[in-house]
MARDREN-113988 format. One record per residue (C-alpha): residue number from 1; residue in three letters; x, y, z. Coordinates in Angstrom, 1 decimal, always signed. Layout:
<pts>
pos / code / x / y / z
NUM / Ala / X / Y / Z .
...
</pts>
This chain:
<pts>
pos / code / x / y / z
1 / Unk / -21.6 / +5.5 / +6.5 .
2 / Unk / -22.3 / +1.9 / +5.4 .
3 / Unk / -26.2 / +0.0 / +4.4 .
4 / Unk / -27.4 / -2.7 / +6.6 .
5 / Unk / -30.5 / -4.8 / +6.3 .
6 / Unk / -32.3 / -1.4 / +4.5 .
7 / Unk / -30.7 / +1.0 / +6.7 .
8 / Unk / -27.8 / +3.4 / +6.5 .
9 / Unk / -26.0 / +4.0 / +9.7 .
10 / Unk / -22.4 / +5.0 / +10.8 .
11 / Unk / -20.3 / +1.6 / +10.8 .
12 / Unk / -19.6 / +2.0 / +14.3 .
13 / Unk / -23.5 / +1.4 / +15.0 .
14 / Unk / -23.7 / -1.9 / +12.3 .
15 / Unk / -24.3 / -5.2 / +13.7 .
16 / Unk / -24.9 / -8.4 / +13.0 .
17 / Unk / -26.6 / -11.5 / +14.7 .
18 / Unk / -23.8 / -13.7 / +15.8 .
19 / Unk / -25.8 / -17.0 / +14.4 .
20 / Unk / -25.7 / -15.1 / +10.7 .
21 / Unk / -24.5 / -17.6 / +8.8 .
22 / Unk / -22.3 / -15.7 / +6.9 .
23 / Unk / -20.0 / -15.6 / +10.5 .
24 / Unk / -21.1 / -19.4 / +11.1 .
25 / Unk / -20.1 / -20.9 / +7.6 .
26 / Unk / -19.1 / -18.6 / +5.7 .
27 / Unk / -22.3 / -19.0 / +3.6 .
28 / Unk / -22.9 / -15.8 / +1.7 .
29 / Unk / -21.3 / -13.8 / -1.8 .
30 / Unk / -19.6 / -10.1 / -2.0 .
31 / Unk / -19.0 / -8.1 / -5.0 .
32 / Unk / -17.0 / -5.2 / -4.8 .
33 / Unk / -17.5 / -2.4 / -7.8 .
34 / Unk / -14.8 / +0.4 / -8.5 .
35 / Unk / -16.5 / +3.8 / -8.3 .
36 / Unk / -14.4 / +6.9 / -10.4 .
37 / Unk / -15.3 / +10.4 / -9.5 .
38 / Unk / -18.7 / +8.9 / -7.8 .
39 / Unk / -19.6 / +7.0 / -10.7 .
40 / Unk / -19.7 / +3.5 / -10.5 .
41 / Unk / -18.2 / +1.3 / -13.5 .
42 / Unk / -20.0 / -1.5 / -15.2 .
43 / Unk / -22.0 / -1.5 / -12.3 .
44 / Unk / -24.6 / -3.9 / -14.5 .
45 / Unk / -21.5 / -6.4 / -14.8 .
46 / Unk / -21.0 / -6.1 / -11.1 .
47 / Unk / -24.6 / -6.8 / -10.3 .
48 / Unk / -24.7 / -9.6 / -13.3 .
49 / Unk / -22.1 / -11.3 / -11.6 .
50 / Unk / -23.6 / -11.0 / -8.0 .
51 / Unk / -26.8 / -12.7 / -9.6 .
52 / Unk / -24.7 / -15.5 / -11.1 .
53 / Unk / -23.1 / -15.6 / -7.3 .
54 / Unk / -26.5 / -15.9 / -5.9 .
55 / Unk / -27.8 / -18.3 / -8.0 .
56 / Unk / -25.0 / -20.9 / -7.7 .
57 / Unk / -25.6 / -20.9 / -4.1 .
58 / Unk / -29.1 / -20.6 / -3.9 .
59 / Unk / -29.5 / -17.3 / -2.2 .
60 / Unk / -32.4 / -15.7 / -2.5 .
61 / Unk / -31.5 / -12.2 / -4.2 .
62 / Unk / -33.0 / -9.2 / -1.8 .
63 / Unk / -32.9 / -6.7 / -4.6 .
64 / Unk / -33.7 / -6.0 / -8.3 .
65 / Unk / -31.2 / -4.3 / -9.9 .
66 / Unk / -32.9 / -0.8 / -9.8 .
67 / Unk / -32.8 / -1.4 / -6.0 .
68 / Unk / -29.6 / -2.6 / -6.0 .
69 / Unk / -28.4 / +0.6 / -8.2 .
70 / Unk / -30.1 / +3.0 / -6.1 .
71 / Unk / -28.7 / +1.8 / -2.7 .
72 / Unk / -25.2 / +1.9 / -4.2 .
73 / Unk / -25.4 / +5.3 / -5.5 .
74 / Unk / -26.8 / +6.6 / -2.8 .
75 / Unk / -24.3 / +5.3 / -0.6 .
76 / Unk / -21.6 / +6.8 / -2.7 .
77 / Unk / -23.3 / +10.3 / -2.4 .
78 / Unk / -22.6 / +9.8 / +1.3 .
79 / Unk / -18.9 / +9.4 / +1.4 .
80 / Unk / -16.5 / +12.4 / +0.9 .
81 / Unk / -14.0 / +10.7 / -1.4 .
82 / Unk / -14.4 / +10.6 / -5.2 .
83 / Unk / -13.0 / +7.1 / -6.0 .
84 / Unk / -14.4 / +4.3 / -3.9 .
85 / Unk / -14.7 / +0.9 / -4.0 .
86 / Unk / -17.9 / -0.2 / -2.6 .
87 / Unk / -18.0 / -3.7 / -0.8 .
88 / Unk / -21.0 / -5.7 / -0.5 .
89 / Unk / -22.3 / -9.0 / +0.3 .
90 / Unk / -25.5 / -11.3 / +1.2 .
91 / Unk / -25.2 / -14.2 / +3.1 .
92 / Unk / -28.3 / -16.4 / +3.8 .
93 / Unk / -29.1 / -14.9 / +7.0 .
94 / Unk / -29.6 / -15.7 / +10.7 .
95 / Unk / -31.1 / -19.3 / +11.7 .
96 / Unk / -29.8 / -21.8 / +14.1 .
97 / Unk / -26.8 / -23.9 / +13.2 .
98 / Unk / -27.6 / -26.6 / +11.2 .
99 / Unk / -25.5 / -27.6 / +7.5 .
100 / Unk / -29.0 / -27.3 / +6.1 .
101 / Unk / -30.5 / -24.3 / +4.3 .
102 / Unk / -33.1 / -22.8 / +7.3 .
103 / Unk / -36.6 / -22.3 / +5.1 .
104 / Unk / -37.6 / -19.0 / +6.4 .
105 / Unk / -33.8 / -16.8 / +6.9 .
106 / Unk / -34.0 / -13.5 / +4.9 .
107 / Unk / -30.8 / -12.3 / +3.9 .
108 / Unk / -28.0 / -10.0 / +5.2 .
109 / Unk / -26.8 / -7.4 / +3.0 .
110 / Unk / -24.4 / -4.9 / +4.5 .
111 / Unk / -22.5 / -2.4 / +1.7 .
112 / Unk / -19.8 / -0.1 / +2.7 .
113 / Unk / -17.5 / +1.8 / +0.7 .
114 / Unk / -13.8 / +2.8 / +0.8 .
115 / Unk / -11.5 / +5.0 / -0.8 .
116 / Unk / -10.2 / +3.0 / -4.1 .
117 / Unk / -6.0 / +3.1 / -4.0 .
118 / Unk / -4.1 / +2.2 / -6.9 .
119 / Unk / -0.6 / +1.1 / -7.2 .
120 / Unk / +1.7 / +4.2 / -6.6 .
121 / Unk / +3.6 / +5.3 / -9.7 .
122 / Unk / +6.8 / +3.9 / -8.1 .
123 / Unk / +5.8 / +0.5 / -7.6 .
124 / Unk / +3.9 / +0.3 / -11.5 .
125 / Unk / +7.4 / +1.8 / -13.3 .
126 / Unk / +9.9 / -0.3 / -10.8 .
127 / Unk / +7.3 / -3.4 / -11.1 .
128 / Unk / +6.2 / -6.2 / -8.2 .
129 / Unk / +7.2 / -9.4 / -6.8 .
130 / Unk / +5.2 / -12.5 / -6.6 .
131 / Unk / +5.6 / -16.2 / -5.3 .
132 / Unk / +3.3 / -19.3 / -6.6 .
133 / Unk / +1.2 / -22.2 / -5.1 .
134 / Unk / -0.3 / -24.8 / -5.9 .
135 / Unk / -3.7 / -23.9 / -6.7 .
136 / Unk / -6.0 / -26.3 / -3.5 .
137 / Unk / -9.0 / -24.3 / -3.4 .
138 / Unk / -12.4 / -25.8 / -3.9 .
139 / Unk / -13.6 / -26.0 / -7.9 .
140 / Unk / -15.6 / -23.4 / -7.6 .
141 / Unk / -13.7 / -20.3 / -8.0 .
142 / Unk / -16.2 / -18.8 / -10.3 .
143 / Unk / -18.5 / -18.3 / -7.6 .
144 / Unk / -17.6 / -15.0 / -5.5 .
145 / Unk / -17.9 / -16.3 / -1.7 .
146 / Unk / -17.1 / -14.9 / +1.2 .
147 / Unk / -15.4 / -18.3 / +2.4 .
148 / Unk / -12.1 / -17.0 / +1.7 .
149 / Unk / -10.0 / -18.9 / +4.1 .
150 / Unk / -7.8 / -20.5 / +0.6 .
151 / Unk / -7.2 / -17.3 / -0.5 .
152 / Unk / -6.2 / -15.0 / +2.5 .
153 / Unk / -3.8 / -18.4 / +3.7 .
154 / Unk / -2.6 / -18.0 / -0.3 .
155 / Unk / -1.8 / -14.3 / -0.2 .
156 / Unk / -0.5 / -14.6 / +3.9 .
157 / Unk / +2.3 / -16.8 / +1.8 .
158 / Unk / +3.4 / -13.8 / -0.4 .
159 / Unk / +2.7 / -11.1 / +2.1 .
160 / Unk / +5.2 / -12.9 / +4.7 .
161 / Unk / +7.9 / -12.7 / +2.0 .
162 / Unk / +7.0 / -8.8 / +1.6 .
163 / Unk / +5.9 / -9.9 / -2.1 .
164 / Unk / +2.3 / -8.4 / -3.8 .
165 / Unk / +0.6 / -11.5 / -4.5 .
166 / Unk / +0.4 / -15.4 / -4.7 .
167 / Unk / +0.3 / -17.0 / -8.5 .
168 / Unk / -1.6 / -20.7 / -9.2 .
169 / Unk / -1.5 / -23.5 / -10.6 .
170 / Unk / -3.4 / -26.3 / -10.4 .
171 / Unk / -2.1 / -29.5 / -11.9 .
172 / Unk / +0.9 / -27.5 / -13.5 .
173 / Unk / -1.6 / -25.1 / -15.5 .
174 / Unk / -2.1 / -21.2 / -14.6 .
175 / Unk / -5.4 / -20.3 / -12.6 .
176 / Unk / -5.2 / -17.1 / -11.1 .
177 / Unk / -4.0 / -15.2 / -8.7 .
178 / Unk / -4.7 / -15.2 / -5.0 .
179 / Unk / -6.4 / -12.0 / -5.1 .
180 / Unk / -6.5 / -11.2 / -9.3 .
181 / Unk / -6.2 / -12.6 / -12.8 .
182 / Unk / -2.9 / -13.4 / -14.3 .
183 / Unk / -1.8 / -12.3 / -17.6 .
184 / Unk / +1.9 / -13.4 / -19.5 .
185 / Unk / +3.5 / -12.6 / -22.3 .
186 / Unk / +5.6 / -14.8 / -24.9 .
187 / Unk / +7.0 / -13.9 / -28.4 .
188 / Unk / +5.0 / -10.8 / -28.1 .
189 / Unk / +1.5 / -12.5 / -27.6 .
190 / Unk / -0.7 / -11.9 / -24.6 .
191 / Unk / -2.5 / -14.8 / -22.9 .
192 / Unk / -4.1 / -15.8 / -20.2 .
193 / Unk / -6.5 / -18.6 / -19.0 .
194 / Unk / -10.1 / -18.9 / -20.1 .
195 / Unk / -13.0 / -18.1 / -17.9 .
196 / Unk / -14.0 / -21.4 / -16.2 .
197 / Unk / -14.8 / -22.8 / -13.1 .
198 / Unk / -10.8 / -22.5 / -11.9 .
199 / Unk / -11.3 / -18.9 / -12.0 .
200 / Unk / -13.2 / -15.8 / -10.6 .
201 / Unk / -14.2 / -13.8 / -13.8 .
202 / Unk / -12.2 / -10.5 / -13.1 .
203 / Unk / -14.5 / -7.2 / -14.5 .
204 / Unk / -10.8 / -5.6 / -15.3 .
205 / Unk / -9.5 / -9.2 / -16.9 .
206 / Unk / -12.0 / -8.2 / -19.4 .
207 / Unk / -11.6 / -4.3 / -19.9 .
208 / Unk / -7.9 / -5.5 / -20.1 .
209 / Unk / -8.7 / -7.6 / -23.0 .
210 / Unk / -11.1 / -5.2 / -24.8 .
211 / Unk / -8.4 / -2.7 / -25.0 .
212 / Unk / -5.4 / -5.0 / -26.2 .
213 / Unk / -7.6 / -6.2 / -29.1 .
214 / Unk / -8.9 / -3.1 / -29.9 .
215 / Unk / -5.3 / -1.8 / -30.3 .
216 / Unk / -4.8 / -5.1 / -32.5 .
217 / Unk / -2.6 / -6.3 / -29.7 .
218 / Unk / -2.3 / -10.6 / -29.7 .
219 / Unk / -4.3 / -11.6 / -27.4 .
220 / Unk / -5.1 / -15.5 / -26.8 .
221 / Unk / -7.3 / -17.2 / -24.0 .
222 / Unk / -6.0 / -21.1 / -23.7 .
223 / Unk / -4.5 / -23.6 / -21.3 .
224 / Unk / -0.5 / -21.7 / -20.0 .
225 / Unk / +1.7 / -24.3 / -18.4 .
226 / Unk / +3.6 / -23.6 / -15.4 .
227 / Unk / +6.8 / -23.9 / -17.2 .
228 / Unk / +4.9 / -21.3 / -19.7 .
229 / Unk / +5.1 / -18.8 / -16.9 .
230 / Unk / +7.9 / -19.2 / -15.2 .
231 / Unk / +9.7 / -18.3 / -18.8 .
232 / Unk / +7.7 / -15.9 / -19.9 .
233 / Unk / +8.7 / -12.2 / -21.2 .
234 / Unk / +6.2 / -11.0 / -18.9 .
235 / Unk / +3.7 / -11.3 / -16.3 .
236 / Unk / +1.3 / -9.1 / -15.6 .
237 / Unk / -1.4 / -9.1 / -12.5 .
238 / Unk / -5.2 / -7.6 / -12.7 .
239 / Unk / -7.6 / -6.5 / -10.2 .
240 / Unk / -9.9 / -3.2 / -9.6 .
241 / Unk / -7.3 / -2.5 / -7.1 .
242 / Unk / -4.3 / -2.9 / -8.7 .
243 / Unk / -5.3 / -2.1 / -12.0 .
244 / Unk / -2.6 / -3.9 / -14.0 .
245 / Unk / +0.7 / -4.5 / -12.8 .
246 / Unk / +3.9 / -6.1 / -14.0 .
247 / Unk / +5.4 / -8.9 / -11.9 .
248 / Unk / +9.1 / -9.0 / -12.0 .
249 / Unk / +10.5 / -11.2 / -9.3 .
250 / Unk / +8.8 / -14.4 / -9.4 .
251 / Unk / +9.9 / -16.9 / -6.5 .
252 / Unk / +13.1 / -14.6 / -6.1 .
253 / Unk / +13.9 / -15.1 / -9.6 .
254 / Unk / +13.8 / -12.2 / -11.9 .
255 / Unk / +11.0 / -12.1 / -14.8 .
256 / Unk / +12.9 / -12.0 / -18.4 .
257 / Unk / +14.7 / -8.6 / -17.9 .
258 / Unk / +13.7 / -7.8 / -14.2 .
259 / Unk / +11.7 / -5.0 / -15.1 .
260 / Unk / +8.1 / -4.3 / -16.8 .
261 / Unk / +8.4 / -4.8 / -20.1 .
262 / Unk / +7.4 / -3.5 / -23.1 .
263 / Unk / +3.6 / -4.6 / -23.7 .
264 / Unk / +3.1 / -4.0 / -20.3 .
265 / Unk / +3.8 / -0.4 / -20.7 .
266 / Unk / +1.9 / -0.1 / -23.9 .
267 / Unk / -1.2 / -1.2 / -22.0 .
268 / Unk / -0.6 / +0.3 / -18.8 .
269 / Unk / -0.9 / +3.6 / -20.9 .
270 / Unk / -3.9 / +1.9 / -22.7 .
271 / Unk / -6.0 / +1.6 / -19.2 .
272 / Unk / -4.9 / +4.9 / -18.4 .
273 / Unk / -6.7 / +6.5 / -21.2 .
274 / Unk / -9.4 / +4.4 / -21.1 .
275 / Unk / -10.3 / +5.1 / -17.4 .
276 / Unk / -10.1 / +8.9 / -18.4 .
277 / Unk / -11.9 / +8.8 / -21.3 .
278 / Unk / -14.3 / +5.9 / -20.4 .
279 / Unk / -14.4 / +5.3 / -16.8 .
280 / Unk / -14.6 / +9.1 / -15.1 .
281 / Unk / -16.5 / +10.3 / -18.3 .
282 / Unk / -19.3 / +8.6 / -16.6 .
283 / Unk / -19.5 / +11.7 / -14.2 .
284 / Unk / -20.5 / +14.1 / -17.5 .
285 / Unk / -22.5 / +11.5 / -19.1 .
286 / Unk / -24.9 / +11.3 / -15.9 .
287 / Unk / -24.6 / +14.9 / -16.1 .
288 / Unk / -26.4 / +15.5 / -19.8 .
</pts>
C-alpha cells in the first residue's frame, strides 16, 4: 500500500504523468524516516528537513506537518512489518517541458514504505569495505533531491568492486559518503566534517553524536584531510540503514588493524541501547 496525490492505493495501481517533472528533470526532494515497532523516529527532524528541502528549491510544501504526520502514520498502520522505512518525495508537478518553473503545477507526493534492514550481525562484527572518489557533485548536497545521478554513479563504483559504499573528498577534504556520513577515528578522538553545504545532514550523524558525547566520548566536528583518513584508527559509516558501521578495507588496503576497532564497538553498543530504550520506547510512550 503506498499514498499518491491524497490517495492510498496498492503500488501496482500508482501512476504518474509522464511530463511530472520529477521524471523530466529530476526536480523534486525525498526524505526517508526510519519507523521502529510502527513508530516513526524524529519524525519532526524528518519533516524539518523536508521543509528546509522544499524551501531551497522553491517547492511549494502540500502539507503542514499535522498532515504530513497523519498520512505517515497512517500509512505505517497499513503495512504488516514493524520496522519500516517510509520513502517519500514531492517534486513540482506535471507541466510541459520547459527549464522554467510552470506558475500553476501542484505537487506530486507519493510515500511508500518498506521493511527497514540493518546490517546483519556478521557483516557489523567482521566490518565493511569501502573505495573513495573524488567528491564532483553539485554544492548543494545539503538539499535532499531526488537528482541522484552523482551519487548512484558514486556507489555503482563500490558496488562493482563488491564493496558497501563510496567515501569523498572534495579538494583533498572528507565530505561524505555516497549514500551516508563518514565518521574516523585518531588518537582516540572521534571526528567528522561539519554540517555545510558539502554535506546531506544525516538524522543518525546526529543521534551518533548525542550519544558519544553523552558518554564523554571526544568528539570533534572540523575540516579531516584525505591523508587524515586514509591513516586513521578507524572509519566508521552512518545512515538509517546501516546504522553505524566500521569500514575496514579502504581501497583494498586494510583500516589500522583490519577489523572494527575499539570506539566503534563501544558505540555500536551505545546505538543499540539507545534504539531500545529511546527509539522502540516510542511504541509505549504513544501508548500512555
Amino acid at each position: 500500500m503506498v499514498f499518491l496525490n491524497g490517495k492510498f492505493m496498492p503500488i501496482e495501481e500508482a501512476r504518474v504523468p509522464v511530463l511530472d517533472r520529477g521524471f523530466i528533470f529530476g526536480d523534486g526532494v525525498y526524505e526517508l524516516v526510519p519507523v521502529y515497532s510502527r513508530v516513526p523516529f524524529r519524525m519532526d527532524e524528518h519533516l524539518a528537513r523536508l521543509e528546509r528541502s522544499l524551501a531551497a528549491v522553491r517547492i511549494r510544501n502540500p502539507y503542514n506537518r499535522a498532515e504530513w504526520r497523519d498520512i505517515i502514520l497512517q500509512l505505517v498502520a497499513k503495512q504488516s512489518f514493524e520496522d519500516q522505512g517510509v520513502y517519500f518525495q514531492v517534486t513540482r508537478g506535471v507541466a510541459k517541458r520547459d527549464h522554467a518553473f510552470p506558475k500553476d503545477a501542484a505537487p506530486t507526493v507519493f510515500i511508500m514504505s518498506s521493511p527497514l534492514v540493518n546490517p546483519p550481525r556478521e557483516l557489523v562484527e567482521r566490518g565493511a569495505a569501502a573505495v573513495t572518489a573524488v567528491d564532483d557533485r553539485w554544492l548543494h548536497c545539503d538539499i535532499k533531491s531526488i537528482s541522484l545521478i552523482g551519487n548512484c554513479l558514486l556507489r555503482q563504483a563500490s558496488a562493482d568492486v563488491g564493496a558497501i559504499e563510496t567515501i569523498l573528498f572534495r579538494d583533498h577534504k572528507l565530505t561524505e559518503a555516497s549514500a551516508s556520513n563518514v565518521f574516523v577515528v585518531r588518537a582516540g578522538v572521534i571526528l567528522s566534517p561539519p554540517k555545510s553545504n558539502l554535506i546531506l545532514p544525516g538524522i543518525t550523524y546526529d543521534v551518533i553524536a548525542e550519544i558519544a558525547q553523552a558518554a564523554g566520548l571526544p568528539l570533534e566536528f572540523r575540516d579531516i584531510s584525505e591523508s587524515e583518513v586514509r591513516t586513521a584508527d578507524e572509519i566508521w559509516v552512518t545512515s538509517s540503514s546501516k546504522e553505524v558501521l566500521a569500514i575496514v578495507l579502504l581501497d583494498g588496503k586494510p583500516v589500522a588493524g583490519g577489523k572494527p576497532g575499539p570506539v566503534f564497538h563501544r558505540v555500536y553498543a551505545l546505538y543499540q541501547e539507545f534504539k531500545q530504550k529511546v527509539m522502540r520506547a516510542g511504541k509505549e510512550r504513544q501508548a500512555a
